[in-house]
SERO-4910 file (N, C-alpha, C, O; in steps of 0.05 Angstrom, whole numbers):
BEGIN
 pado doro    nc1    nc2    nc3   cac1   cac2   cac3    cc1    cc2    cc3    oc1    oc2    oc3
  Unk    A     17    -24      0      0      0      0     18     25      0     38     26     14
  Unk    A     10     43    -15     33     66    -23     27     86      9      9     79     24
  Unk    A     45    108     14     37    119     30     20    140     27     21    152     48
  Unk    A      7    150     13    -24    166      6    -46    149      6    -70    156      5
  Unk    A    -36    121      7    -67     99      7    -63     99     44    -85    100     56
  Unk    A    -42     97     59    -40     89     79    -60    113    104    -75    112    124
  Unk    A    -47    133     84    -61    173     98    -84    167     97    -98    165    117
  Unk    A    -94    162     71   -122    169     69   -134    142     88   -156    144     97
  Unk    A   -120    122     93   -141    102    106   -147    117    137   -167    121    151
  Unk    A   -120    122    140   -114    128    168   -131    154    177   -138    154    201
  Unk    A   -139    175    160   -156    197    157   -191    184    163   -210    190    179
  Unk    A   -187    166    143   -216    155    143   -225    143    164   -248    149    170
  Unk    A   -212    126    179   -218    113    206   -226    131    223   -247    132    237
  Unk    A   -198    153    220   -209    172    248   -231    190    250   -242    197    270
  Unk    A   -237    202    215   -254    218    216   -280    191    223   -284    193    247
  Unk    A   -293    174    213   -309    154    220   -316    144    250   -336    132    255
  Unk    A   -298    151    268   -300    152    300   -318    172    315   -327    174    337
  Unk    A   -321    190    288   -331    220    305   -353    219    283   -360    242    279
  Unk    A   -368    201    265   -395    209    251   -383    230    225   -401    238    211
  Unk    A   -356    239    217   -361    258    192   -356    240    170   -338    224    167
  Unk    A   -375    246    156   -381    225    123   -355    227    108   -345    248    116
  Unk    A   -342    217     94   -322    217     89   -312    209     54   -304    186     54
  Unk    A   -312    216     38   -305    201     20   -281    201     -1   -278    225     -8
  Unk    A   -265    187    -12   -244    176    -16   -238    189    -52   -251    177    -70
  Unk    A   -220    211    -60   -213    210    -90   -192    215    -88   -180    229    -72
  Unk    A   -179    198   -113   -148    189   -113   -133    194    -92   -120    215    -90
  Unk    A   -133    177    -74   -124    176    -44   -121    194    -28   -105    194     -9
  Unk    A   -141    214    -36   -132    229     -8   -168    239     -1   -186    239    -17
  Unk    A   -168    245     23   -200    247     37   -212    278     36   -200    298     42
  Unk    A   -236    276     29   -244    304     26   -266    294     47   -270    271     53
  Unk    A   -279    318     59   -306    310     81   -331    325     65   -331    344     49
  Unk    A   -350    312     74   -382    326     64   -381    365     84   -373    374    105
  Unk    A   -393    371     61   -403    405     78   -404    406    112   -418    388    121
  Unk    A   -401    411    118   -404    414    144   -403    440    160   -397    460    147
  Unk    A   -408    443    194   -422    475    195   -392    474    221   -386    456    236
  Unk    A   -381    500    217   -360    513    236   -375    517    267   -399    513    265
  Unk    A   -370    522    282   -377    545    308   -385    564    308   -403    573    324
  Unk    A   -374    576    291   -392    604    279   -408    596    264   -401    613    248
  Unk    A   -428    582    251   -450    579    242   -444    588    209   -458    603    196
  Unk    A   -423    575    201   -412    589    169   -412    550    159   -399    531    167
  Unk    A   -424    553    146   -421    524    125   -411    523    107   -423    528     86
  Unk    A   -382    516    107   -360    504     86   -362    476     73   -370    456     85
  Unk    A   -353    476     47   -347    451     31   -319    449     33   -305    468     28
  Unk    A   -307    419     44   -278    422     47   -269    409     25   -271    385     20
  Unk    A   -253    432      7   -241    414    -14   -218    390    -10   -217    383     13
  Unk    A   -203    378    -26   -181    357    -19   -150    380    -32   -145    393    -53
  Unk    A   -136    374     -8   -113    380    -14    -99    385     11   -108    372     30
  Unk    A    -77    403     16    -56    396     48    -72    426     54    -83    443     40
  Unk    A    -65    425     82    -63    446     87    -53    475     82    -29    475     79
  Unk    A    -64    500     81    -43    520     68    -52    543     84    -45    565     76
  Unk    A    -69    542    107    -82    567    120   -106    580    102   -111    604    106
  Unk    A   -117    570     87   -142    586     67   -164    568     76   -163    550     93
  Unk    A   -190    578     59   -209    556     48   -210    534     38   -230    523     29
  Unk    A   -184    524     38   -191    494     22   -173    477     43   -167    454     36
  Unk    A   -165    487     68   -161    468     87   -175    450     98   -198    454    105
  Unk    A   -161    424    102   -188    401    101   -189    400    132   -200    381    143
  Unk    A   -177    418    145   -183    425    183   -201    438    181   -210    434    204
  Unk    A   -218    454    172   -242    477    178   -258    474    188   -270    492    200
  Unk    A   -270    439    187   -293    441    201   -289    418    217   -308    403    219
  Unk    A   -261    412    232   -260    395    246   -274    400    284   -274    419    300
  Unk    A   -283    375    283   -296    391    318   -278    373    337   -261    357    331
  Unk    A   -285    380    356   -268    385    379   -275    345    386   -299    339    383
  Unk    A   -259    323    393   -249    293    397   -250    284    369   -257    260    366
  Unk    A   -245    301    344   -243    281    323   -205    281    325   -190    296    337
  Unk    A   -200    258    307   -169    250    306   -164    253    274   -179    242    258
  Unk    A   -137    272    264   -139    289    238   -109    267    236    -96    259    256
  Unk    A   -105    263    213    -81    251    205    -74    283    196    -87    297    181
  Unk    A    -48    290    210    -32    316    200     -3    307    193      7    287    203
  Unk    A      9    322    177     42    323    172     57    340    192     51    364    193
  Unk    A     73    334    206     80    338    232     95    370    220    101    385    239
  Unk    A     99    377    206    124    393    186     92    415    191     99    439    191
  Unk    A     68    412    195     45    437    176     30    439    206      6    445    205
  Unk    A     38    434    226     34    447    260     40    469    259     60    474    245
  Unk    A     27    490    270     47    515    282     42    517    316     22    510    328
  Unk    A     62    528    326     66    527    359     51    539    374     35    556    367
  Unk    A     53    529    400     38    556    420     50    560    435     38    573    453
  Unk    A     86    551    440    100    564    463    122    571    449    120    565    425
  Unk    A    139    579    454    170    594    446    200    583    450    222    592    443
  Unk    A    192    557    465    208    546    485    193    518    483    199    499    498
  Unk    A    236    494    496    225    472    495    249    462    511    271    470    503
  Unk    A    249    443    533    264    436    543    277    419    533    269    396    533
  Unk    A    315    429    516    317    413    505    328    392    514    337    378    497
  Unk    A    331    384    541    340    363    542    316    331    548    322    308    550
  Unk    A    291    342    551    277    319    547    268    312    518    253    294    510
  Unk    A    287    338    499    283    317    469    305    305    463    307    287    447
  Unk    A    338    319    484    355    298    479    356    274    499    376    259    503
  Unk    A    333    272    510    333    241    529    318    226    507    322    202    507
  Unk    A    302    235    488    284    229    467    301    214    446    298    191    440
  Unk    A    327    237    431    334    234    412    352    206    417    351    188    400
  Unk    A    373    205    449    386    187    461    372    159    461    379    136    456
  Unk    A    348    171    469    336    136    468    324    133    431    309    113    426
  Unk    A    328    143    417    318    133    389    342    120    378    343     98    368
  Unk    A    359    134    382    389    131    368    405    115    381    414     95    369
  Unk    A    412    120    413    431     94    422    412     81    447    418     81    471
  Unk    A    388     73    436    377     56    460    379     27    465    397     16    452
  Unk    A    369     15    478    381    -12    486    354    -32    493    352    -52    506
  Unk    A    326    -10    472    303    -28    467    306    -39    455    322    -34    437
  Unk    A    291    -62    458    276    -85    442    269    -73    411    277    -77    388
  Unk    A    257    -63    421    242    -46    402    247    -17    404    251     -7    426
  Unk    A    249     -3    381    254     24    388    236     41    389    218     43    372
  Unk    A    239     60    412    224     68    430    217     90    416    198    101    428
  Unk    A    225    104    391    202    118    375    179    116    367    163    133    361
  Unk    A    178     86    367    155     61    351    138     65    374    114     70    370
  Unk    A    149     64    398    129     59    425    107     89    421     83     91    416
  Unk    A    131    112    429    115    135    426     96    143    403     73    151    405
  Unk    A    113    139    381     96    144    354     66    136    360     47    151    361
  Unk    A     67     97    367     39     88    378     19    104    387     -1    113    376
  Unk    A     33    108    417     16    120    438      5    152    419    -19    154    416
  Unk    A     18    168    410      9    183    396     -8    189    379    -21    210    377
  Unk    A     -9    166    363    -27    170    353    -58    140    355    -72    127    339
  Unk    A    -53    142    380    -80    138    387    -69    102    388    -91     92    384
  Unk    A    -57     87    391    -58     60    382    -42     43    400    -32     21    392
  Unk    A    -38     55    429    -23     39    456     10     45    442     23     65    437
  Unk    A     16     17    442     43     11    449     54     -5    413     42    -13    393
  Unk    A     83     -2    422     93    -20    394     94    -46    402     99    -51    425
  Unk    A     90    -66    382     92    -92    392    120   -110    371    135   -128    378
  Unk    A    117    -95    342    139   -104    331    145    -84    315    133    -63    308
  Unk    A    169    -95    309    184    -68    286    196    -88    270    202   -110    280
  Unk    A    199    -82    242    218    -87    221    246    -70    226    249    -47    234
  Unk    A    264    -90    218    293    -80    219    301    -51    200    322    -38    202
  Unk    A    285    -48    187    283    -23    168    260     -9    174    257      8    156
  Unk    A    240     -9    194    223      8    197    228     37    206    246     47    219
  Unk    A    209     45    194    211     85    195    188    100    209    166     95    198
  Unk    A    188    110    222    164    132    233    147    137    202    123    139    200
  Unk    A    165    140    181    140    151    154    136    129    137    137    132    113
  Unk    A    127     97    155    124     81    138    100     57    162    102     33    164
  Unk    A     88     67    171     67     63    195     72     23    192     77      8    211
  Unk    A     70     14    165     61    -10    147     84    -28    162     83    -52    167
  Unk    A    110     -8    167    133    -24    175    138    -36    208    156    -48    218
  Unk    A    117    -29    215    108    -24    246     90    -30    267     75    -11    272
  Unk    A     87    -51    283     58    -54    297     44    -39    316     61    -33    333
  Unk    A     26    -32    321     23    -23    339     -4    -42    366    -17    -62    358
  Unk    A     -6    -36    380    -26    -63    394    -51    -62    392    -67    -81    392
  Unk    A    -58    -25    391    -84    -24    372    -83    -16    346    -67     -3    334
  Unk    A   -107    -28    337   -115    -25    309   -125      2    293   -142     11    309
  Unk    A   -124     18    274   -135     37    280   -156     27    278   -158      2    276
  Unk    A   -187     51    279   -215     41    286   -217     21    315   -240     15    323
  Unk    A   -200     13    327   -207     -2    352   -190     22    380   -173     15    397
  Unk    A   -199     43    375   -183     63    391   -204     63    419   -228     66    418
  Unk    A   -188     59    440   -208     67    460   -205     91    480   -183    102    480
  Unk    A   -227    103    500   -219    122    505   -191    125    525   -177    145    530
  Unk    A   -187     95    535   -149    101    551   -131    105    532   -112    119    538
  Unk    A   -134     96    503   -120     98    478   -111    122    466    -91    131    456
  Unk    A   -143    133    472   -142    170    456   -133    183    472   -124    203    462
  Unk    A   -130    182    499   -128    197    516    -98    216    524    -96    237    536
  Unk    A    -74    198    511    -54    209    508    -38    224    487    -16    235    488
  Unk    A    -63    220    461    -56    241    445    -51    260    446    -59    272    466
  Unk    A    -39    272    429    -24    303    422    -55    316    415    -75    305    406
  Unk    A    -50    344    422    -78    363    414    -71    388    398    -50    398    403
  Unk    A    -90    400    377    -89    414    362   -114    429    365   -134    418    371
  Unk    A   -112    458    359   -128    474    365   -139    484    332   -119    485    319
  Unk    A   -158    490    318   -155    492    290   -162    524    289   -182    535    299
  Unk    A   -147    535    279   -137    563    282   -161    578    256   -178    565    243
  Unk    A   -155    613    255   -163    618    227   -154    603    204   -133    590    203
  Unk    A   -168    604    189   -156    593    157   -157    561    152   -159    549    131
  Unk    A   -155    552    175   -160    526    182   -144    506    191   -147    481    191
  Unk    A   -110    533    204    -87    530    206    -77    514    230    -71    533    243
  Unk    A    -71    495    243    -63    483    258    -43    487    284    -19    487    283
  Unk    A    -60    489    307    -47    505    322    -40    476    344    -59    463    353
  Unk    A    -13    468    349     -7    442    375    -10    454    403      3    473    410
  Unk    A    -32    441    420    -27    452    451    -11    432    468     -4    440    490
  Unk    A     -6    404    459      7    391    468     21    371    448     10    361    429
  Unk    A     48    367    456     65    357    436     89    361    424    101    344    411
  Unk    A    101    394    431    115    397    422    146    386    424    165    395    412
  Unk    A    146    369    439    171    361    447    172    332    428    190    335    413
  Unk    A    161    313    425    143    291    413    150    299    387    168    288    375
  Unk    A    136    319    376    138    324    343    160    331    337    171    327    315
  Unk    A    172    347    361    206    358    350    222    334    343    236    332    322
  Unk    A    218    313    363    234    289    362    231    276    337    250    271    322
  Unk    A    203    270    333    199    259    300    212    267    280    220    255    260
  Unk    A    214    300    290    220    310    269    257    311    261    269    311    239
  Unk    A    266    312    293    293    315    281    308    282    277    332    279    271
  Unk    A    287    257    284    305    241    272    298    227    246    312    210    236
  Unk    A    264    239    231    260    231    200    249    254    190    239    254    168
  Unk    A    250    270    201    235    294    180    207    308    181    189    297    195
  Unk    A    202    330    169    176    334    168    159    325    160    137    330    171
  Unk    A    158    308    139    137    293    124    128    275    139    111    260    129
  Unk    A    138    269    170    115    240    188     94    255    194     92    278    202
  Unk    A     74    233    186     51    239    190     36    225    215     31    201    214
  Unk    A     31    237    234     15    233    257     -9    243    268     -8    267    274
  Unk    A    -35    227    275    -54    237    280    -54    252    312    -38    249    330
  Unk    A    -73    266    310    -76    286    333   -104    294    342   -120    296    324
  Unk    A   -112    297    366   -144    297    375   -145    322    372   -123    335    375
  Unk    A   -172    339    366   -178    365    366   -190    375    398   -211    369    409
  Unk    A   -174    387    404   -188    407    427   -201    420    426   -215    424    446
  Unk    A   -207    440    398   -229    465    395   -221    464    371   -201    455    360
  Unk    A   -249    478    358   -256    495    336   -251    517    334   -273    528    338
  Unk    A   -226    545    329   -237    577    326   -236    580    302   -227    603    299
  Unk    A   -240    573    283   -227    582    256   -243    598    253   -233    616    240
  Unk    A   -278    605    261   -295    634    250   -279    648    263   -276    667    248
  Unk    A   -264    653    286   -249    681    297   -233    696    279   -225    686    258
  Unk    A   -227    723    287   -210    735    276   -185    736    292   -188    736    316
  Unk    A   -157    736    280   -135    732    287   -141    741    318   -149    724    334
  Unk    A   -138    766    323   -148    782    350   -156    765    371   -145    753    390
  Unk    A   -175    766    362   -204    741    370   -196    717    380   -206    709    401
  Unk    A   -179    705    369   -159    676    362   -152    669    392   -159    656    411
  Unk    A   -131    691    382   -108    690    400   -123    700    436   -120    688    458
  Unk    A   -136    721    431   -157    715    460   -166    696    473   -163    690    497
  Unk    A   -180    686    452   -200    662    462   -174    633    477   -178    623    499
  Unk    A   -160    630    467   -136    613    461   -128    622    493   -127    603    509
  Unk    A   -120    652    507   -101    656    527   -125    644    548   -123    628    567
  Unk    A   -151    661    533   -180    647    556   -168    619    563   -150    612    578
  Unk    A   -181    608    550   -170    578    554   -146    568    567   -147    548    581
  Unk    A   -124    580    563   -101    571    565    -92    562    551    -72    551    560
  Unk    A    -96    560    525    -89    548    500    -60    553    493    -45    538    479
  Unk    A    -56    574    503    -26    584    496      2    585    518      0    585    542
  Unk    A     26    585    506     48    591    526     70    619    514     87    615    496
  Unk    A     66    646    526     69    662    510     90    677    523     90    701    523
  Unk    A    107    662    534    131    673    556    150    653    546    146    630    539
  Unk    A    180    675    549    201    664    545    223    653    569    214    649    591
  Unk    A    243    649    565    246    628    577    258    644    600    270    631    617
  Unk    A    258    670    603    258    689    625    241    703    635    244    722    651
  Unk    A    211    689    624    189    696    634    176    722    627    155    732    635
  Unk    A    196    729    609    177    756    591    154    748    572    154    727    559
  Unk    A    137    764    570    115    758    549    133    757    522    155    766    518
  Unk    A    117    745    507    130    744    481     97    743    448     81    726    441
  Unk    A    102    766    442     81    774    417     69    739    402     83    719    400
  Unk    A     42    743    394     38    719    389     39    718    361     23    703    350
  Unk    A     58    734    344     57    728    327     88    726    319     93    724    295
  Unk    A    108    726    337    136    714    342    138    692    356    157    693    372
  Unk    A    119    663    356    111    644    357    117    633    342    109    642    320
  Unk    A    135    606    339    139    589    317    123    578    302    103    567    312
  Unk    A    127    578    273    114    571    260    108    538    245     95    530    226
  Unk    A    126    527    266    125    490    267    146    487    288    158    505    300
  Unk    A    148    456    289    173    448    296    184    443    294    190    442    270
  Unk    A    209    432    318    238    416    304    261    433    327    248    447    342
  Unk    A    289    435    333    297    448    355    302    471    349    299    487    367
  Unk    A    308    478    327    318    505    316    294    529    311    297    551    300
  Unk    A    275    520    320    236    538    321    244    548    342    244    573    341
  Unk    A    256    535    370    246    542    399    281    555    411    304    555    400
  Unk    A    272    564    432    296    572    449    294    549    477    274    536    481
  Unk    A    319    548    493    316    524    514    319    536    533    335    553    543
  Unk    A    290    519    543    282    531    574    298    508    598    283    494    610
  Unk    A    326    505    603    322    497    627    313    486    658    325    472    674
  Unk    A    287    500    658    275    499    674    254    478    666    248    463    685
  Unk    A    239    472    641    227    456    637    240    432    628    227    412    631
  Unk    A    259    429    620    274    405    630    278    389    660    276    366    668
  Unk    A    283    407    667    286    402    701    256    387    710    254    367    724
  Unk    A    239    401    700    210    392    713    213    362    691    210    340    702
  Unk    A    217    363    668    201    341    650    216    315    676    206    296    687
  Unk    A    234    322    677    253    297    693    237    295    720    232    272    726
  Unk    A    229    312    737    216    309    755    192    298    752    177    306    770
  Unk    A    183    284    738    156    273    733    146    247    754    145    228    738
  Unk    A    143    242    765    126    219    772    134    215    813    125    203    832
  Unk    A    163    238    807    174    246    829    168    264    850    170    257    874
  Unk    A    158    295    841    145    310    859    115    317    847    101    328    863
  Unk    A    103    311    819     88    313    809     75    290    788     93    277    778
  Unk    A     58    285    782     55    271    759     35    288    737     16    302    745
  Unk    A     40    285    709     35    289    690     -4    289    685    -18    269    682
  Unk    A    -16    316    684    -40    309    677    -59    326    648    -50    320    626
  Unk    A    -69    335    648    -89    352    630    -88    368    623    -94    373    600
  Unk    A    -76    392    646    -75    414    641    -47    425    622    -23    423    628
  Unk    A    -61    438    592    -33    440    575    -16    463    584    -26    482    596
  Unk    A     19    458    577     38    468    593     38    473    627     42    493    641
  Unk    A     33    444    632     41    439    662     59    448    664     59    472    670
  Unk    A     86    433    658    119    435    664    119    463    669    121    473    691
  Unk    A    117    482    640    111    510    642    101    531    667    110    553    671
  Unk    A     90    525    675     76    532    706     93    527    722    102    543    738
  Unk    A     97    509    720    115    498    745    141    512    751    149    521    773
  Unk    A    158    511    716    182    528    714    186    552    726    204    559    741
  Unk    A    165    566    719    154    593    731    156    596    765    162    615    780
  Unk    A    147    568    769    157    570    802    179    570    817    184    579    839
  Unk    A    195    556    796    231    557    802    243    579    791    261    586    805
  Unk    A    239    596    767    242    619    761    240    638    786    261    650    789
  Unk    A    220    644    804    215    656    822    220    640    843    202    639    860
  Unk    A    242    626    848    253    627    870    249    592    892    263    580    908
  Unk    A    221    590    879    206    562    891    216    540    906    203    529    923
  Unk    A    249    530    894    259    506    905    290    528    909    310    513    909
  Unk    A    296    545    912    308    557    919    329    569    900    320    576    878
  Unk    A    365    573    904    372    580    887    388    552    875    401    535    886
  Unk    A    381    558    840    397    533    823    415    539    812    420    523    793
  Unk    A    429    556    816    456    565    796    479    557    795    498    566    782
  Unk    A    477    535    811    501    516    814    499    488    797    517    471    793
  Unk    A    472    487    789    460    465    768    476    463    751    477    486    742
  Unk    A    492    447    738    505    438    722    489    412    697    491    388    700
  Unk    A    477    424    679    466    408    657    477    381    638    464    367    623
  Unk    A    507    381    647    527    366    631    540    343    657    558    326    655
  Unk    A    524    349    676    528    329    696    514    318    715    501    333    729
  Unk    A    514    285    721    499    272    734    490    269    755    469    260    764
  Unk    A    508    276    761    502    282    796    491    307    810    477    309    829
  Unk    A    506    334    787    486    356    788    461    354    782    444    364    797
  Unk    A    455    341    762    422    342    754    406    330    768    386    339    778
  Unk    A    416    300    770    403    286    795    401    306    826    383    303    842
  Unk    A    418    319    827    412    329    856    395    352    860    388    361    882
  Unk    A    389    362    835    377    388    827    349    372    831    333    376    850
  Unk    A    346    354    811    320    343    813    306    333    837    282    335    839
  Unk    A    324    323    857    324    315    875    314    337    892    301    329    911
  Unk    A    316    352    891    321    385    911    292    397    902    278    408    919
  Unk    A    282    392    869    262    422    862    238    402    874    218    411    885
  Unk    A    244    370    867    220    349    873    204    349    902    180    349    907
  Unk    A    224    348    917    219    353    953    216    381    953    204    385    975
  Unk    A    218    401    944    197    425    959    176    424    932    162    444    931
  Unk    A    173    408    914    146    407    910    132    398    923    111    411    928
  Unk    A    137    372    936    127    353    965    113    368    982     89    367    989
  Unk    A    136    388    991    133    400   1012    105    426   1009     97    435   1030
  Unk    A     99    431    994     79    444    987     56    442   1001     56    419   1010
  Unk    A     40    453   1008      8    452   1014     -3    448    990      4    461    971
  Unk    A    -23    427    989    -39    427    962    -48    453    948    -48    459    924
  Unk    A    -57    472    975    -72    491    955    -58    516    955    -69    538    952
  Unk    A    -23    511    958    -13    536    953    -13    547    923    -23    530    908
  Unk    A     -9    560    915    -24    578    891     14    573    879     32    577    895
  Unk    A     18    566    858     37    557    840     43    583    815     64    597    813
  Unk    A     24    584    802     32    595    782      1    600    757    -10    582    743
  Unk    A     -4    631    760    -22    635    741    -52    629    750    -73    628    736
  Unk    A    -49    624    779    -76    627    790    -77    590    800    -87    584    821
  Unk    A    -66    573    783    -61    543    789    -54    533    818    -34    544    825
  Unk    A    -64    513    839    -58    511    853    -43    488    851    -44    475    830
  Unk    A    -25    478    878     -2    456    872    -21    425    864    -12    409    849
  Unk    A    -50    421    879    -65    398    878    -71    402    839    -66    382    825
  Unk    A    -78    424    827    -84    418    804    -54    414    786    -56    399    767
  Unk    A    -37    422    789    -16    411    775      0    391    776     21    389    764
  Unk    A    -16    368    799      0    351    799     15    336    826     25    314    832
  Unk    A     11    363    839     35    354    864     32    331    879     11    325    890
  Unk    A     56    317    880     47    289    898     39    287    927     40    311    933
  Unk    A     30    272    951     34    275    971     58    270    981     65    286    999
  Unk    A     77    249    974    101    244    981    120    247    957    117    250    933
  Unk    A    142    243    975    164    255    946    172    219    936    178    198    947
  Unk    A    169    228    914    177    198    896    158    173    907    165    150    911
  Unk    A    133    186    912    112    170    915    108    146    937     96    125    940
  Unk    A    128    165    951    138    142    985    153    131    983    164    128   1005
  Unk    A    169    115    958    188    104    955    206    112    958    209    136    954
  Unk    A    230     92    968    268    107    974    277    118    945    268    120    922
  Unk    A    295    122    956    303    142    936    325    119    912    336    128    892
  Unk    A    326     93    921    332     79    902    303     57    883    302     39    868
  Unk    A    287     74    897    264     53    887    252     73    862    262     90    848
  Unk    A    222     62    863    210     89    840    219    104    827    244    106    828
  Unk    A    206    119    812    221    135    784    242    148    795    259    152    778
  Unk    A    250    158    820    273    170    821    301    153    824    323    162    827
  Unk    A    293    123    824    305     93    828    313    103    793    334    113    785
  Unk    A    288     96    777    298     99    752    316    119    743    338    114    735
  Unk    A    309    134    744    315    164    733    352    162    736    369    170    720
  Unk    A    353    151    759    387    152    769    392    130    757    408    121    773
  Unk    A    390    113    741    414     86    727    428     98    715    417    113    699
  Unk    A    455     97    715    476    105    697    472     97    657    452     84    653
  Unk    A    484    102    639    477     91    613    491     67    616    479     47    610
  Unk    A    512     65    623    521     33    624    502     14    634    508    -10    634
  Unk    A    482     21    640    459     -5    670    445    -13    632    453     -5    610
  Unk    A    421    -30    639    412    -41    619    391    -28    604    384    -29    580
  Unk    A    382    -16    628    352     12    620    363     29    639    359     30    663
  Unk    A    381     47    617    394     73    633    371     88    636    351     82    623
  Unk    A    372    111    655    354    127    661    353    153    639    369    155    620
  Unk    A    327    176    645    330    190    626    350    211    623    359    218    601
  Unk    A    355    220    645    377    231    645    401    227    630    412    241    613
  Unk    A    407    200    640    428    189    628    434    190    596    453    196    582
  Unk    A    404    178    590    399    185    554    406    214    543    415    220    521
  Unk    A    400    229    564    401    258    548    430    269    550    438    279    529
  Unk    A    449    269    572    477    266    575    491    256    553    507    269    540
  Unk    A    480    227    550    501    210    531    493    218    509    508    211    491
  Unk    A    469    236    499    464    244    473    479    266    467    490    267    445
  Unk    A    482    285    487    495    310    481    522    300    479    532    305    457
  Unk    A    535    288    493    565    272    492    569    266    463    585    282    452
  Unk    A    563    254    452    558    246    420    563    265    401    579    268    383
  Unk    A    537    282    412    531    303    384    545    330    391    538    350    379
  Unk    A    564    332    411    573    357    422    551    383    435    555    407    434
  Unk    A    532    371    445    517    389    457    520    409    481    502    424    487
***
């Protein structure tokens, strides 16, 4: 099956989950008329995306799953911690899976669990080469639930609220042309730019601060991904690693972000002795920002009105476990152990590539 028969299947399934009629010319999917949010009824022609009227996003509603080209996203933060895409890029390139752990993520991304097998020549832009444990059309809601989200902008332009770290990775180890599905969070496309970008801060849709916590114009916002879109926040690195340790991972888009903001201002105290190129610095950093997240009152007020219970915060640090057990057990394996930790991945990646 060529890969425009593979799109369009993969298009068809997902749009078919959510009721939009769908039908099929020379492999690629056009949808029946359908009515926007604003009450404007478009015919969506077939063709890629380009920000106009003939984007086949216009009338997508909010839990359908869009097969997109990871390369035709545009951003909603400025910033990206790069070292949880070099723990990413570390484990694609020198990992010590079974299976490689792009295949895993790719899965989960787009809606379909876990990898179960790979071909010795399999590619992120060759799905066919690849198992995944669900089928598409057999997606369930624990399945969908860890998808990446897109907001569908004016024009019918594609805005990511979660993912950007994920798609960078795709992107910098096969390119823009992978194509991965993504769940819709909202409809604005009747808005006007203005309008957009409002409605979007309402929500929270957006992350519009740099990595020193200045506002930053939303129209000096990257316009896709990949590492060279974003500047590196530090600080959200620090948190991505802290995950399961003083917080765990939930709903609300640009957690990490919030959080950063709390070590920015001072929160786990001062880090300027953090050393990024070393193990025992990072580990101990992590170790340090994780326990006064602990230490928190649930409903101390964090960041942006957020309290510590909604972002996550654990009751105990590393989930009661010693500090050789649980994710913070993980997190510390050296890359020599057999499932080095992530840290370790992102170290030995930069080591490599001179980072």
């Amino acid at each position: 099956m060529s890969l425009a028969s593979r799109v369009a299947a993969l298009t068809t399934a997902a749009l078919a989950l959510t009721g939009v009629t769908v039908g099929i010319t020379g492999g690629t999917a056009s949808a029946a008329p359908c009515t926007t949010s604003g009450g404007l009824t478009t015919l969506l022609a077939t063709g890629s995306a380009g920000g106009s009227t003939d984007s086949p996003y216009l009338c997508a509603q909010e839990g359908e799953l869009l097969d997109v080209r990871i390369g035709d996203v545009r951003a909603t933060q400025p910033s990206l911690g790069y070292d949880e895409v070099y723990y990413k890029l570390g484990r694609y390139t020198l990992g010590k899976d079974a299976i490689n752990k792009k295949f895993e993520d790719w899965c989960e991304a787009n809606g379909q669990g876990t990898a179960v097998a790979a071909t010795p020549e399999a590619r992120l832009s060759d799905p066919g080469s690849f198992t995944c444990s669900v089928a598409v059309g057999q997606e369930t809601p624990e399945t969908v639930a860890p998808m990446k989200t897109v907001v569908v902008g004016p024009g019918g332009l594609l805005y990511l609220t979660d993912g950007h770290h994920t798609l960078t990775s795709f992107q910098e180890v096969e390119g823009p042309d992978v194509h991965v599905r993504l769940r819709v969070l909202g409809n604005l496309s009747a808005l006007s730019i203005p309008d957009f970008w409002a409605q979007m801060q309402t929500n929270r849709w957006v992350w519009n601060h740099d990595v020193d916590g200045k506002e930053v114009a939303y129209a000096a916002l990257p316009n896709g991904v990949g590492l060279a879109n974003f500047a590196d926040d530090r600080y959200r690195s620090l948190m991505y690693f802290g995950r399961d340790i003083g917080y765990t991972a939930g709903t609300i888009p640009f957690q990490e972000f919030y959080w950063g903001e709390w070590l920015r201002g001072g929160g786990a105290g001062d880090l300027d002795g953090w050393d990024n190129h070393d193990s025992a610095s990072y580990l101990a950093a992590v170790d340090r920002v994780t326990r006064a997240q602990t230490a928190l009152p649930a409903g101390a007020v964090v960041n942006n009105g957020f309290i510590a219970s909604q972002l996550g915060v654990l009751a105990a640090w590393n989930d009661g476990k010693a500090a050789d057990k649980g994710e913070f057990g993980k997190l510390s394996k050296p890359y020599s152990d057999a499932k080095p930790g992530k840290i370790a991945y992102a170290l030995e990646y930069k080591a490599v590539h001179g980072k």
